[in-house]
Structure formats: structure tokens, C-alpha cells
C-alpha positions as CSV (number, residue, x, y, z in Angstrom):
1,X,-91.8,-3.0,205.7
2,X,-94.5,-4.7,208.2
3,X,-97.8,-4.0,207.8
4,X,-100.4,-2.8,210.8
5,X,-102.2,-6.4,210.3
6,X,-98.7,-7.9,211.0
7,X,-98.7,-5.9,214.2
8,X,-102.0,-6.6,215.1
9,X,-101.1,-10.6,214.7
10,X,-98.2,-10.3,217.1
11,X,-100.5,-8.8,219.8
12,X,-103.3,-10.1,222.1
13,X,-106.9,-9.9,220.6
14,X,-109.7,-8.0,222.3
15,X,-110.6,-4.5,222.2
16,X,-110.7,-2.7,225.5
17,X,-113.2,-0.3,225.8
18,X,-115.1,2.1,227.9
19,X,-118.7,3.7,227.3
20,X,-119.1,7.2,226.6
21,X,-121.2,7.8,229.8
22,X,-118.7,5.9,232.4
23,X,-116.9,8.1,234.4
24,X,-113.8,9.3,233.7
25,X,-112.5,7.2,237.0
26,X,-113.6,3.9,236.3
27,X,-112.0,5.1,232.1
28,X,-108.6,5.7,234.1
29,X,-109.0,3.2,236.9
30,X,-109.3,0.5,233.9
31,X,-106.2,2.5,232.2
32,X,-104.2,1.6,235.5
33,X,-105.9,-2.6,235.6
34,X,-104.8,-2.9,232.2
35,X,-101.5,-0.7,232.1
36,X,-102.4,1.0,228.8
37,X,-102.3,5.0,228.3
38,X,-106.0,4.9,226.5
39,X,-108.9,3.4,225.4
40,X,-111.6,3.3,223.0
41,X,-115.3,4.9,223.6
42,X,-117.6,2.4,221.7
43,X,-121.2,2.1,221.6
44,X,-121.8,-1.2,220.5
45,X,-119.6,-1.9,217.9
46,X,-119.8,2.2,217.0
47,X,-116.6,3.8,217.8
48,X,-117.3,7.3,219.4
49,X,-113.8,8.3,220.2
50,X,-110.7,7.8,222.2
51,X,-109.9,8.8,226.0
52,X,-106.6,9.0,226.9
53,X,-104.5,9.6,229.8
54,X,-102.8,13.2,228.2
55,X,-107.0,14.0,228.4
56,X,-107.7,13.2,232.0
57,X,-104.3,15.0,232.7
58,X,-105.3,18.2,230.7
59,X,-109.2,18.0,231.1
60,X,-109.9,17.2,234.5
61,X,-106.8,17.3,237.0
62,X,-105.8,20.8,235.6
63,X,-109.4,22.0,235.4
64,X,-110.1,20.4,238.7
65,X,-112.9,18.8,237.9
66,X,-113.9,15.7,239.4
67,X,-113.1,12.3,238.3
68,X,-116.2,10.4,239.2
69,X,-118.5,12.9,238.6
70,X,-117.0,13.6,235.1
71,X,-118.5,11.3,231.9
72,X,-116.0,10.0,229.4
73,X,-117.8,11.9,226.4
74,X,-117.1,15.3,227.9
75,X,-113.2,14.3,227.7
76,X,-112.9,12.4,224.9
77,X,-111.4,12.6,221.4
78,X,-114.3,12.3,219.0
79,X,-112.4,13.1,215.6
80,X,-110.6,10.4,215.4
81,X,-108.0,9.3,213.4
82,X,-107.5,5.3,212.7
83,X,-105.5,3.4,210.5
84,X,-106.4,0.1,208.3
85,X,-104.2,-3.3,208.6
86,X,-103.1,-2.6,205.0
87,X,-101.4,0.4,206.3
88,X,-97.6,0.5,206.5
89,X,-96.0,1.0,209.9
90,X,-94.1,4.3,208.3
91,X,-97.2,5.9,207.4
92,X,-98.8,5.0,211.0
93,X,-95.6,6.6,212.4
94,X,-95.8,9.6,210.2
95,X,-99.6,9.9,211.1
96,X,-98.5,9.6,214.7
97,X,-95.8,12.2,214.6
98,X,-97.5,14.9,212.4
99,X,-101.2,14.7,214.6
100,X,-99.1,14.3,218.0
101,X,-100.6,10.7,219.1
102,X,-99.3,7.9,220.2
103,X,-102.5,5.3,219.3
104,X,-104.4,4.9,216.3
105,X,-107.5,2.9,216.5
106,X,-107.3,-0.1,213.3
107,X,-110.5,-0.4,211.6
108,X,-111.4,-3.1,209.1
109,X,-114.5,-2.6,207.0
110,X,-116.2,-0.3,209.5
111,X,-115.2,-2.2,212.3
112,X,-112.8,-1.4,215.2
113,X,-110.4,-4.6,214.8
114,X,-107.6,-3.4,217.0
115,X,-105.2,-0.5,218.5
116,X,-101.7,0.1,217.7
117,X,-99.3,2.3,219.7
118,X,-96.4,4.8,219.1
119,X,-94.4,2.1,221.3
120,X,-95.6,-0.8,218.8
121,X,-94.4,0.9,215.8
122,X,-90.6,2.0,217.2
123,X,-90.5,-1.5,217.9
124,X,-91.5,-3.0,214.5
125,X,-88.7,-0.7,212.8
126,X,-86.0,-1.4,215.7
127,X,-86.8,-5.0,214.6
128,X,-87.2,-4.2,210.8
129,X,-83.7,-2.7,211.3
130,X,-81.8,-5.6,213.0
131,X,-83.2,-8.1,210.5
132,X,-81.7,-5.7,207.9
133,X,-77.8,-5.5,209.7
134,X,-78.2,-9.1,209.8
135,X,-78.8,-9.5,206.7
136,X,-76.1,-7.0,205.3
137,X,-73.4,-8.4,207.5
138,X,-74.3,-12.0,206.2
139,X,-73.8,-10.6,202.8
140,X,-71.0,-8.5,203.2
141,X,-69.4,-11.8,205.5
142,X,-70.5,-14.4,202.4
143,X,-71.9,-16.8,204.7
């Protein structure tokens, strides 16, 4: 089973971010640039929490509040749940299913070192499993 470091290697590096103090537009208009469903709140190298776009849907379009005038830290998830690289993408997935997300932060040592979606892990066991019929239908074929 592949490990969240092994996801991490397959993807693009960089964390994308957004201060707590931005407004929740420029959080969602960098959502849209960047066609991701969230980002990290960081201070520094300090992660704060995670904004994503279930929050903007349920904290400021239903309340009708405003998106510019809004700040980032009054939307955001501040317990937040992360993952390690030495995690297996079953246990990410059962995190995922049992808390309702779909993106765990990965931290390393303190550090935020990455983010790994729902969408990331169906595809490491889709390909986990097709590695795994290929390899039982080489068996069973005796090649």
C-alpha cells in the first residue's frame, strides 16, 4: 500500500496558502486561479487552519455575508486534522471518510510539507488495484 510521501512525490511541490486576515474573495478567487477546492491559512511557516470551498458555501453565501469584507480567520477550520508521509493511504482515506473531508494537510516534523486530497487517494488505490489484477492475471496466465 502507498504511502502519503509517495503521493506527495508524484505531485507538484509548493504549498498554496492564504493569510488568515485576506479576505475570503481573494481565499476563493485564488481557489478558482489555481482550481483547488481549499487552501491552507499559514502564518509564516505556522499553520492556522484550512479554508475551503464547503466554508465559503456554508459561512458566507448562505449567511449572506460579504466576500470582501469577510477575513479568512472568521471562516476557517482551525482544528485541523493532518496526516504524516508515513501514513498509509487507507488510514488517510478512513480519516477522510469518518471526519467528512476531502484534504488533509501533511506535516513533517512540525512543518506543513504538503496537501493530499480525497481525489488523490481514490486514485492511488484505483492504481494500487490495477497493478494487483495485473499481477494476478500474470500469475494465473504463467507468463
Amino acid at each position: 500500500m502507498k504511502l502519503v510521501q509517495h503521493l506527495l512525490d508524484s505531485k507538484s511541490h509548493g504549498i498554496i496558502s492564504v493569510a488568515a486576515n485576506a479576505s475570503v474573495f481573494d481565499a476563493i478567487k485564488l481557489m478558482a486561479e489555481r482550481t483547488i477546492g481549499s487552501l491552507l491559512v499559514m502564518d509564516g511557516d505556522k499553520l492556522l487552519g484550512i479554508v475551503t470551498e464547503r466554508d465559503y458555501a456554508r459561512k458566507v453565501i448562505i449567511k449572506g455575508r460579504s466576500s470582501e469584507s469577510t477575513q479568512v480567520s472568521e471562516i476557517m477550520t482551525a482544528d485541523v486534522c493532518t496526516a504524516i508521509p508515513q501514513d498509509t493511504v487507507n488510514n488517510c482515506m478512513t480519516i477522510m471518510s469518518e471526519r467528512k473531508i476531502r484534504h488533509l494537510p501533511v506535516v513533517d516534523d512540525g512543518t506543513v510539507i504538503g496537501m493530499i486530497s480525497i481525489g488523490d487517494l481514490v486514485q492511488a488505490i484505483i492504481t494500487d488495484q490495477k497493478e494487483e489484477i495485473e499481477h494476478l492475471e500474470h500469475y494465473i496466465s504463467g507468463q
